[in-house]
C-alpha positions in Angstrom: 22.0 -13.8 12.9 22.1 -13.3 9.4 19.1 -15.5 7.6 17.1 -14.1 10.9 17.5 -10.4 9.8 16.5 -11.0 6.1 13.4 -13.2 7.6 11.5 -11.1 9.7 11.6 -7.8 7.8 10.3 -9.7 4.7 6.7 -11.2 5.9 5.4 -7.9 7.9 7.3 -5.5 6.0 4.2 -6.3 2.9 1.4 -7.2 4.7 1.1 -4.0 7.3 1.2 -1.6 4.3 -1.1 -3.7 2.4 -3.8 -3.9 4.6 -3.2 -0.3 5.7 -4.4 1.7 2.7 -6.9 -1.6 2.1 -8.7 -0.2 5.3 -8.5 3.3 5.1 -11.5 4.7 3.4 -9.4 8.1 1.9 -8.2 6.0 -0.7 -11.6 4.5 -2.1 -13.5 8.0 -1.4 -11.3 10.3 -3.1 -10.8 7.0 -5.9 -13.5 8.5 -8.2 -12.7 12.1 -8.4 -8.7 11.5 -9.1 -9.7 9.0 -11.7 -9.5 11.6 -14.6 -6.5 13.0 -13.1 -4.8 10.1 -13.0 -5.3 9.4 -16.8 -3.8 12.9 -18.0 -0.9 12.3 -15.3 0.0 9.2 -17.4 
C-alpha cells in the first residue's frame, strides 16, 4: 500500500487545479486590470 498512496494523489492532484482556474472566467476578466498591480507588487 505504499507505491499506491504516492500514485494516485500525484496524477489528479495537478490536473483538477489546472484546469480549474483554466475554466473559470474570474481569472481572465479581472487579468487586465490587475496587470499594473501586479508589476509594482513585484
Amino acid at each position: 500500500p505504499t507505491p499506491s498512496a504516492p500514485n494516485p494523489p500525484v496524477q489528479p492532484a495537478p490536473e483538477k487545479p489546472s484546469l480549474r482556474p483554466s475554466k473559470r472566467p474570474d481569472l481572465p476578466k479581472p487579468g487586465n486590470l490587475p496587470t499594473q498591480r501586479r508589476i509594482a507588487s513585484n
